[in-house]
N, C-alpha and C positions, 0 to 999 in steps of 0.2 A: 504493500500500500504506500502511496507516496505521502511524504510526511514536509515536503518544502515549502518554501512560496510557493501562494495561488496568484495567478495574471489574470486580469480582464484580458481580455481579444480587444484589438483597435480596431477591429471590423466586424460589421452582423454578418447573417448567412447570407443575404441578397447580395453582398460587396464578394464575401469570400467566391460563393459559386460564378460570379462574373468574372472574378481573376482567374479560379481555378479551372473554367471551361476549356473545351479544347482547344480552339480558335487564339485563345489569350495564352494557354499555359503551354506552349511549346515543346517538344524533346530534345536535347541533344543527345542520339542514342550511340553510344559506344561499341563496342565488336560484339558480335551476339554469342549465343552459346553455339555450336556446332561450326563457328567460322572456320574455314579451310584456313586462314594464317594459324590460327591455335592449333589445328590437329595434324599440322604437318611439324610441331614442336616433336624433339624428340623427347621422352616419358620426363626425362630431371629436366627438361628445362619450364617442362607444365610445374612441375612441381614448385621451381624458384618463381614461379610466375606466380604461383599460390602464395608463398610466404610475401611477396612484393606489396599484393595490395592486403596482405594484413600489414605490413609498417606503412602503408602510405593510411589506410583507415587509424590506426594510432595518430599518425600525425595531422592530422585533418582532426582532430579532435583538441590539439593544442591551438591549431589555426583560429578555432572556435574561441578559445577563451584570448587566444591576443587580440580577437574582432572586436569583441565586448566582452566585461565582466561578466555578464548576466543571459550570455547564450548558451551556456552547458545546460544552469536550471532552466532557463524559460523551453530548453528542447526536453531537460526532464519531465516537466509539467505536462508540456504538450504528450507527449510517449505514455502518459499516464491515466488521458485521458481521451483518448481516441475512439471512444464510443462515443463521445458526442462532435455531431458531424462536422459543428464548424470548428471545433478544434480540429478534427483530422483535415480539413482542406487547410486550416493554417499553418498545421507541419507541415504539409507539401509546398508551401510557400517558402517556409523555412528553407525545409533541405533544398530546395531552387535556389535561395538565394544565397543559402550558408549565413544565417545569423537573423538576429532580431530587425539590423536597419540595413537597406539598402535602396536601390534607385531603378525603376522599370525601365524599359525602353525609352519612353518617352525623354528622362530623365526629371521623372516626377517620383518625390522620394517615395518606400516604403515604410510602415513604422508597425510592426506586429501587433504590440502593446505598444502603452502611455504611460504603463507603472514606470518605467526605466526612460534615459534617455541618451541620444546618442550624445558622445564625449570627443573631444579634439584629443585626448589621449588613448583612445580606446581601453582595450585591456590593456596596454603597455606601460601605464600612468597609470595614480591614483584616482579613483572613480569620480572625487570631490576634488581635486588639484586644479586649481585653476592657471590660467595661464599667468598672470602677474604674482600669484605663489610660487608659482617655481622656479619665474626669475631670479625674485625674494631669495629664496632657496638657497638658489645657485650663488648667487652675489656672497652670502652671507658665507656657504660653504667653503667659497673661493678667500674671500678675507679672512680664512681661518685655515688659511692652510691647505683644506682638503683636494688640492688639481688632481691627484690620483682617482678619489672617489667620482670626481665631476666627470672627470675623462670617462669612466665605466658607465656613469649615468647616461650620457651621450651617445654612447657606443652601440652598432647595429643590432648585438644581441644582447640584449641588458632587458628585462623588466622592472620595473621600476616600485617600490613598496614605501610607505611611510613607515616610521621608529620616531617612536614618543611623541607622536602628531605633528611636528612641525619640521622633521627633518625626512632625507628622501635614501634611500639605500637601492642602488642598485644587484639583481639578480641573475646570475647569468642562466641564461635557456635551459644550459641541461641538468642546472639547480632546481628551477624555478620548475620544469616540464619532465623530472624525471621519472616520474608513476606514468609518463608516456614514451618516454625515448628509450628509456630501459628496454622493453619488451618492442620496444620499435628495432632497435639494435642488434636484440636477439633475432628478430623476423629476419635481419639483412643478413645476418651472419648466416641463420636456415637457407637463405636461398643462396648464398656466396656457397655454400658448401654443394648445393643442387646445380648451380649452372656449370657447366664444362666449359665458359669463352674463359683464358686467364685474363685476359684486361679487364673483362666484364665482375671476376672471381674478387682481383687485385680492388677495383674502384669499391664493393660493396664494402668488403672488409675496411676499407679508407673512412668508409661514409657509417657505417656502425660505430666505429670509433671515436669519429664526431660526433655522437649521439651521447658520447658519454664521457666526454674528456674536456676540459674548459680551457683550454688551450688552442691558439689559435691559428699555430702551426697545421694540427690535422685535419681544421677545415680546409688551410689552402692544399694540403695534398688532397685530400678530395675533390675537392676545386681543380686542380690541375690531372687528376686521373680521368676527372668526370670527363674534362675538355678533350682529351684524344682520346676517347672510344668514336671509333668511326662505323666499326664491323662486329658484328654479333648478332645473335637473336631478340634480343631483349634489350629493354629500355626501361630507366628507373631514373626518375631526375626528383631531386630534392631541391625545388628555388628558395632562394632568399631573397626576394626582390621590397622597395621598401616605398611601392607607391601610398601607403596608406597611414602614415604616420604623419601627424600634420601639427603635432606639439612639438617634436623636437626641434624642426625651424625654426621657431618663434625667438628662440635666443639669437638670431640674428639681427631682427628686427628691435633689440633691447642695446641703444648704442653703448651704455655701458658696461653689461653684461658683454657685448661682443670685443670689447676692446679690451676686458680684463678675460678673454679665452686667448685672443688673439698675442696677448703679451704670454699669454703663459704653451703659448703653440699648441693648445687645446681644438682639433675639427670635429666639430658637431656633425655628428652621424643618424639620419634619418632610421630608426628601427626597422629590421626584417620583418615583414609577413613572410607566410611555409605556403608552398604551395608543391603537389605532388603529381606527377604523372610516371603511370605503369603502362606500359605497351610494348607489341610486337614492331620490331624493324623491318619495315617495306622495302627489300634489296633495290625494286625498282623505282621506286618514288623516290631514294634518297641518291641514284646516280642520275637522275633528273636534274637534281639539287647541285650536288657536285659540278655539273656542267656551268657556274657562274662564279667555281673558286678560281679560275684563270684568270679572272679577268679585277678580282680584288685588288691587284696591286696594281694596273692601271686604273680603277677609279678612287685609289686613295691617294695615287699625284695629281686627279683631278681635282682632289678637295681646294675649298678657298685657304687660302693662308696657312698650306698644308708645312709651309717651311717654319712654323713657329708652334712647331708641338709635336711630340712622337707620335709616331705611327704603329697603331699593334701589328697593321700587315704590309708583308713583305715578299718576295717571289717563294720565299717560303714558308708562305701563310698558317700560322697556328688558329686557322677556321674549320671547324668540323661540322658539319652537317647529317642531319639524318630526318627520313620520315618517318612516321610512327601510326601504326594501330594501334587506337587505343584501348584499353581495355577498361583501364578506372584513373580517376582523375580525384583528389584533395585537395583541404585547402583553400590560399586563391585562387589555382588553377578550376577547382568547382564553382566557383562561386557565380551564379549570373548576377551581374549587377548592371544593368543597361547595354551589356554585352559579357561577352565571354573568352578566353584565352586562347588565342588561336594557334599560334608561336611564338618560342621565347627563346633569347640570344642573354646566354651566361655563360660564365657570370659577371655581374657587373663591374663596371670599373671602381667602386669604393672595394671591392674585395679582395684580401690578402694576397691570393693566386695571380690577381691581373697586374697588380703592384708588383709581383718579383719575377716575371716574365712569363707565367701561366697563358696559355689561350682560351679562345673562346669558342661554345659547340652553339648550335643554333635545332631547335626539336618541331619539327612542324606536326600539327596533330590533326590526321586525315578526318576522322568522322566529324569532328568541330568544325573544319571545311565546309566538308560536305554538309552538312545541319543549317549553317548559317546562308551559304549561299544559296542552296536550293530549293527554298520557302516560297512561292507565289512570285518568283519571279517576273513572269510574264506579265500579270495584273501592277506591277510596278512599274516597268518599263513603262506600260503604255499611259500611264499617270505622270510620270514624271521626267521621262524623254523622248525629245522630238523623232518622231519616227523613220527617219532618213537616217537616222543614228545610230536604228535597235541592233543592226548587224555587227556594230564595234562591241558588243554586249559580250563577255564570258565569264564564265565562274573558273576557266584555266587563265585566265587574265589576270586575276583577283589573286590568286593563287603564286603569280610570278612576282605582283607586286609585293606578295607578304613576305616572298621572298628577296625582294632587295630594301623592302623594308628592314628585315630583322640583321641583315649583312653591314647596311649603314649604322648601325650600331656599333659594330667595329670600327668606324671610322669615324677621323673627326676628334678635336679635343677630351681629352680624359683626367690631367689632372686638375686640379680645385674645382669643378661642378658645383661641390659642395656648399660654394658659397653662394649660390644663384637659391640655398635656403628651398623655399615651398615651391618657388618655380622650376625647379634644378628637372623634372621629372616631367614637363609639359615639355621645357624646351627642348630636351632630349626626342620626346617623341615625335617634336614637329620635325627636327631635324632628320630623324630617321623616311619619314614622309615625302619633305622637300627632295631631300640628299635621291630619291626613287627617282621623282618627275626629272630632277636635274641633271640624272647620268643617260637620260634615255636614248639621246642622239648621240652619246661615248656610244654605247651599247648597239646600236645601230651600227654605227660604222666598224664597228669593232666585227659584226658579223653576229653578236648573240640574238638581238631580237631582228624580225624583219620589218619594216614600216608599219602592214597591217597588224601585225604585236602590238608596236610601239600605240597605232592608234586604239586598241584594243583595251591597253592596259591603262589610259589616260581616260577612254572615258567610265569603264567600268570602276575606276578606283574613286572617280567623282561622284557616279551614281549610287554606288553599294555603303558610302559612308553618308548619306544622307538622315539626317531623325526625324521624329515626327512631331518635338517637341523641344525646348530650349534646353537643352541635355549637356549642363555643365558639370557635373555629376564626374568625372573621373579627368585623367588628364586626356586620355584618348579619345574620349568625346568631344572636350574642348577646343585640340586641335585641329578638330575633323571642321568644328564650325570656323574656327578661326581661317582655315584653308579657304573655304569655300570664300568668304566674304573677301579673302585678296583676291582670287580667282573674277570675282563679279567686281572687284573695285578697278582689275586692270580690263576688262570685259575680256580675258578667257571662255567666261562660261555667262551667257545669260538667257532668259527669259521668250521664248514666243510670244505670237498672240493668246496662243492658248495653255502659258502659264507654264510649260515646259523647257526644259536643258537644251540648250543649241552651245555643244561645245565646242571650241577651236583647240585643236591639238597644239598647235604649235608657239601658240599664246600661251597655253597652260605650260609648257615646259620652259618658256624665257621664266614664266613668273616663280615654275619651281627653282628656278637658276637662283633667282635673287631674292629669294626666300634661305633658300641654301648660305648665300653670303651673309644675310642680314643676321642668322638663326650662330654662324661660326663667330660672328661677330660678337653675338651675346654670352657666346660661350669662353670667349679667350678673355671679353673683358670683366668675366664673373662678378659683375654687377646686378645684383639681384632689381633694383630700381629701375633700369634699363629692361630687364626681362619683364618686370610688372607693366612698364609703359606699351609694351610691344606685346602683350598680351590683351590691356586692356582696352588698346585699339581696334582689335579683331575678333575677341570674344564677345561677341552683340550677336543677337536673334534681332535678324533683321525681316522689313517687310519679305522681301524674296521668300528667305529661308522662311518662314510663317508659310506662304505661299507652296511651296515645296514641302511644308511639311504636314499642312492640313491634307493636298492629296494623297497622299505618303499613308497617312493615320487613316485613309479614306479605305484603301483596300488592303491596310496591313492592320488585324486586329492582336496581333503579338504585344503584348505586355511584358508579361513574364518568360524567364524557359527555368527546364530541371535536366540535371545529365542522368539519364540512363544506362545503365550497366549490367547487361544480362548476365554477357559471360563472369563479369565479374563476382554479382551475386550471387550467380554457382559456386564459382570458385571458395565464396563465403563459406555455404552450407557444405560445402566439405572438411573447412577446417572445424566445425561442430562434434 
């Protein structure tokens, strides 16, 4: 019998069953059971495929409580009470969205309940810590001496605890998270001992260790093993990426908190979110991939101002690639929150491997592809683009873009980000976007895309990032609007009579050119002021976009989505 808090619902049955409907609540459905990539595994490597998503479900359960304090009990409650109907359609929300708050499509938020609320520190801070307390805090802590402890408080894996109410103690992850990394540990060492790849064997045992060792050396070997696995069966990524942390910035914006980090050579480090993905490796889709490591080291001489900052690539590119079946996803990687995790290029430059010459691997995940692009296409297009156009239309378009999407990320400024503070993580992503549109006529000439690619991937990558609502909501929504409105201020892309896309390819690539310059610009002069200004010129819901997005919401009733995992949850009921 459950004995914890009781939650009101923030919605009646009439709101739940309206999200929870088919039409609104979406799947992203993962590899099924009897897939032909699973049963051509040989027998141990089904086996380490078992143990994988039991540490990736341990770890998605940590993810939970760094989201918010209060999403382990309010999923208790809800699991407790599931005979009554509108609490089970509000678990199913949940597990959609992974937590209490998050943001629909639209980018109009979510809020389960009103008992609780959401927090600029999330679970990573004290629940009641406000932001001018922990200046407070810090200032106080620093005039006494304590830069050791500030440093750890700052630091990417630190949770954060009060001591004797008015002072702050940092915890390190596998302190703070060990009733889950423990037995998460054990899973990886179960499946280290099941797979037969030895790079595959070597990386797990790296990444178990990190599970239980506070030391910061074994996450960059794992970091730097993870990076060169290019070949094996199997796939197991543990992210640490830190889009979601939005207090620890804030001491930038404290001029004298920032000038007494700054004398004592103290960098403020945005906290990790976990996010997890298990899958099978697509031999074919990831030599696909491969087919654009050649050409890395001529578009990172193309970079602007490329002579005034290191370069991670070189004609011998430490970039690894691979496709991925997925099987189960945690974490942020689970999480819909006005979108979902398509691919991801780790790890990031604040981390230990990329600082002492580690590379970087890049994971695309085929069924989140295929889920997101293949919705009602049709009924889209013909709403929202002129029809002379529908032919430059593809979802392998989309696919190539996510692909020099997540490669520009390699490239391009990487030390002090840090100080660009809250924006550090927008402007990164616009860059990775821009740096796409900007290389496209390199890439042409070079022989990788052909013209009708090139027009292919310019306008589908306008069309398919379009919202249907003023969705500021993450950094990746922000700069999907921000793009479009340079796009429509240099007339790239605008308007018919009848309210649809008339895009000029060739305008759109000058403007990703010098979106490219202006974006390297903000990144070398790590001026966070400079990146606010140039943000908040471009982030506006304009009439257009209104315009564009009313049709949009007209034949697209997606609100929400949830990821589905057949094979996965077999794989469940056998470790039972």
């Amino acid at each position: 019998m459950y004995k914890g808090r009781k939650f009101t619902l923030a919605m009646n049955e009439k709101e739940l069953s309206e999200r929870t409907a088919p039409d609104a609540f979406t799947p992203y459905t993962m590899l099924g059971v009897g897939a032909e990539q699973y049963e051509a595994l040989p027998e141990r490597e089904k086996l380490a495929l078992k143990w994988l998503v039991r540490a990736s479900d341990l770890i998605d359960h940590v993810a939970l409580r760094l989201d918010h304090p209060y999403n382990l009990e309010f999923e208790r409650f809800l699991r407790a009470n599931t005979n009554d109907k509108s609490v089970k359609m509000t678990l199913d929300l949940f597990n959609g969205q992974r937590g209490i708050f998050a943001h629909e499509k639209s980018g109009a938020p979510v809020a389960l309940t009103h008992d609780v609320e959401p927090r600029l520190g999330r679970g990573l801070y004290p629940y009641d810590l406000s932001i001018d307390e922990f200046h407070d805090i810090l200032i106080r802590m620093l005039e006494s001496g304590q830069d050791k402890k500030v440093k750890q408080i700052l630091n990417q894996r630190t949770v954060v605890d009060r001591c004797f109410g008015n002072q702050l103690v940092p915890i390190d992850y596998t302190l703070a998270f060990q009733y889950a990394f423990r037995p998460a540990a054990n899973a990886l060492k179960m499946a280290a001992d099941c797979t037969e790849n030895p790079d595959f064997k070597e990386y797990l045992t790296y990444q178990a260790a990190a599970l239980l060792e506070n030391r910061p050396w074994v996450d960059c070997a794992a970091d730097k093993k993870w990076a060169t696995l290019q070949s094996g069966p199997l796939e197991f990524t543990l992210g640490r990426e830190c889009y979601d942390d939005a207090m620890t910035p804030t001491v930038l914006k404290n001029p004298k908190l920032k000038s007494m980090l700054d004398d004592r050579g103290i960098t403020p480090y945005a906290k990790d979110n976990l996010g997890t993905t298990v899958g099978i490796v697509d031999t074919a889709g990831t030599d696909y991939l491969l087919k654009i490591k050649q050409y890395l080291p001529m578009m990172a001489s193309k970079m602007p101002r490329n002579s005034e900052y290191s370069q991670t690539i070189s004609n011998n590119s430490k970039q690894n690639m691979v496709d991925v079946d997925v099987v189960s996803v945690g974490g942020h990687n689970a999480a819909y929150r006005s979108q979902i995790t398509l691919a991801f290029n780790l790890p990031n430059a604040d981390k230990l491997a990329v600082k002492t010459g580690g590379g970087h691997r890049t994971v695309y995940l085929k069924q989140m592809r295929q889920a997101k692009y293949g919705n009602g296409i049709d009924a889209k297009l013909n709403a929202l683009l002129a029809p002379e156009q529908h032919k430059y239309f593809s979802i392998q378009a989309l696919h190539d873009f996510t692909i020099l999407h997540e490669n520009m990320h390699s490239l391009g400024p990487k030390e002090g980000l840090e100080l660009l503070g809250e924006y550090k993580n927008i402007i990164e992503e616009h860059k990775a976007d821009a740096g796409s549109i900007a290389m496209l006529d390199e890439l042409v000439r070079a022989g990788f895309f052909t013209p009708q690619q090139r027009a292919e991937l310019i306008v589908s990558w306008i069309v398919a990032y379009l919202y249907p609502g003023a969705n500021f909501s993450r950094a990746h929504a922000k700069r999907n609007i921000m793009q479009h409105n340079m796009l429509f201020e240099c007339g790239a892309i605008k308007l018919d009579t009848n309210g649809r896309l008339v895009i000029n390819p060739d305008a759109v690539v000058a403007r990703g050119q010098q979106m490219l310059r202006d974006v390297i610009d903000i990144q070398l002069s790590r001026n966070p002021d400079l990146a606010r200004k140039y943000i908040e010129k471009y982030a506006v819901w304009t009439p257009q976009l209104q315009s564009l997005g009313t049709k949009l919401a007209a034949v697209d009733k997606q609100r929400n989505s949830y990821v589905a995992e057949p094979l996965a949850d077999t794989l469940r009921q056998r470790q039972k």
